[in-house]
N, C-alpha and C positions, 0 to 999 in steps of 0.2 A: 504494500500500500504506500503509495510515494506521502512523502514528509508534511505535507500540507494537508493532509484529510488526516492523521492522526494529531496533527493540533486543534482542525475542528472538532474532530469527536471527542478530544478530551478536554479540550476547554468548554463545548459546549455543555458535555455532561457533568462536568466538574461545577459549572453555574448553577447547572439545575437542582443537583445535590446538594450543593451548601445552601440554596435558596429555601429547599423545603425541608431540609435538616433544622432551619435557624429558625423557618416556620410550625415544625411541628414541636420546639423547644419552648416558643413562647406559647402556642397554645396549650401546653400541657401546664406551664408554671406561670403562664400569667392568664391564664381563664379556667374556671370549673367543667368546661365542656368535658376531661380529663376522667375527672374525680369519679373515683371508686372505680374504675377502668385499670385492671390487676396486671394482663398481658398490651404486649406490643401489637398484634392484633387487634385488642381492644380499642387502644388508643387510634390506633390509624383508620380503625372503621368509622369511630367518632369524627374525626378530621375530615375524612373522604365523604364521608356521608351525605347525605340529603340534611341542611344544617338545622337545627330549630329556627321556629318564627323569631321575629325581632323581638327583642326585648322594649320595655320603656325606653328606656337609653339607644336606641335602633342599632344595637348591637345585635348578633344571634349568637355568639357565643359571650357570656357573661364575663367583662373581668372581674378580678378578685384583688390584684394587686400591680403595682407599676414597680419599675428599677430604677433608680437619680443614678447616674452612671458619674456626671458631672454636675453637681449641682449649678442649677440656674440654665447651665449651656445644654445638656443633651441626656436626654432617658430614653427607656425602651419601655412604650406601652403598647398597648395590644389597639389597633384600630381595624378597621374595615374600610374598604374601599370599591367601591361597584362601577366604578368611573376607569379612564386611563391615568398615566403615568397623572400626578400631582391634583389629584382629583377630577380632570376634568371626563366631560359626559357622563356626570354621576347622575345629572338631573333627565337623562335622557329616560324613556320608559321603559322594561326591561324588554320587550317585544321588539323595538327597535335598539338598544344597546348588544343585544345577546349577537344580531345578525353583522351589527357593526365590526365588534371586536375579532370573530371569526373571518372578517372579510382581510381586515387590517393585519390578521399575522399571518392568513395564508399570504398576504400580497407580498409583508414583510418575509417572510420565509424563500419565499419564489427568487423575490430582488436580492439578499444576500447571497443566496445561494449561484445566482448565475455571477453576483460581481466576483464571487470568492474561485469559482471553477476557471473567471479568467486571468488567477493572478497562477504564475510561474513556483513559485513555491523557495525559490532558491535566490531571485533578486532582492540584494538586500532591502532596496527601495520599498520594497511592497512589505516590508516587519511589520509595520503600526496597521496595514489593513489585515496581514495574516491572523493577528492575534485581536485585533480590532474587531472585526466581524463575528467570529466564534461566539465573544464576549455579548455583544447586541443580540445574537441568535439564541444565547442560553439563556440571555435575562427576558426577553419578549416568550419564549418556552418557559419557563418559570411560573412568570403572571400566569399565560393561558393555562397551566394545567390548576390554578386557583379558581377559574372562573370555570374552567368544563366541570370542576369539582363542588362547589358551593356559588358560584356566580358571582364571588368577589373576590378580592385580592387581598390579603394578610397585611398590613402596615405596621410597624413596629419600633422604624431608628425614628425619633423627635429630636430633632437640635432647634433649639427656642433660646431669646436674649430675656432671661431673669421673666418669660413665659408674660413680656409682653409685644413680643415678636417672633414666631413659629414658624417655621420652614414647613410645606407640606411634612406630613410623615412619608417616609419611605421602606424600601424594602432591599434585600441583598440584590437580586434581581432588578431592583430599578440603578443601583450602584452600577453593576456591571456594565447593563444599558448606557448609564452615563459616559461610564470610562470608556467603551465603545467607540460611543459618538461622538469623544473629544480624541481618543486616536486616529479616527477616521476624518477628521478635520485636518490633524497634522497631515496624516497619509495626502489628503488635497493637495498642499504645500507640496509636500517632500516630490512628490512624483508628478509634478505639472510638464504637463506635457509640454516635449522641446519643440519649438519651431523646424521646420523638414529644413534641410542645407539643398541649397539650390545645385543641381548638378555643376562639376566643374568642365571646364570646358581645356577641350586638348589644345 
């Protein structure tokens, strides 16, 4: 298997696993959904599952407790999120969101997938999209299998200024996405395409 498709599969899968490793961690120890759930099966059936209705608080799964990681600057709470990347199309109805979301990572899917088969594997030029790409492809796979799973997305890093200034929440998976997208801006730069040299004449 030449060198460039075992960095996508392993970065890719490496995304996906820390994404819902980090998510099935918080939901076990920062919501009740969990509790009294003895096996590992148990727990993942609860997570995978069909989720409860909303609560009061239009959670469906209840927290119990948060983490001050850094007081004032950043904690780990459990949020939901039924929207894209930083909330947006949460307000959309689930009828038209569901069809949305499914169109937008096959498209995305589709689009990496052809720019990634046309890069060489071996030009150093192309490092920031080799490893770039993978990263965008495992974090957009992450989300989606949140939402084929319960129809929202796990939220959990909060960095806030003294909690009167809040950055969306995010998620490992929207991380990666990021980093993605900011090496895939370098990649722009680095590999701009050269002007043709005009033939020389004998």
């Amino acid at each position: 298997m030449p060198r460039k498709y075992i960095i996508l599969l392993a970065v890719t899968l490496g995304v996906i696993v820390l994404d819902q490793w980090t998510k099935y961690l918080v939901v076990r120890e920062l919501t009740t959904q969990m509790d009294g759930k003895e096996t590992l099966g148990e727990r993942l059936g609860a997570m995978y599952s069909e989720p409860p209705p909303q609560g009061f608080n239009g959670l469906h799964y209840q927290p119990k407790r948060h983490i001050e990681v850094a007081e004032s600057f950043f904690r780990l709470r459990y949020l939901e999120n039924p929207g894209a990347a930083w909330g947006m199309f949460r307000g959309l109805p689930p009828e038209a969101r569901g069809p949305l979301f499914h169109v937008a990572i096959i498209g995305a899917v589709i689009l990496i997938t052809f720019n990634f088969r046309k890069l060489s594997g071996t030009d150093p030029e192309e490092t920031w999209a080799l490893w770039g790409l993978p990263l965008v492809l495992g974090g957009a796979l992450g989300n989606y299998i949140d939402r084929i799973a319960r129809a929202f997305v796990i939220d959990f890093l909060e960095a806030h200024w003294f909690d009167k200034a809040t950055f969306p929440s995010f998620n490992v998976a929207d991380v990666a996405i990021c980093i993605g997208v900011g090496m895939l801006i370098v990649d722009s730069f680095v590999r701009k395409e050269k002007p043709a040299q005009a033939p020389t004449q004998a």
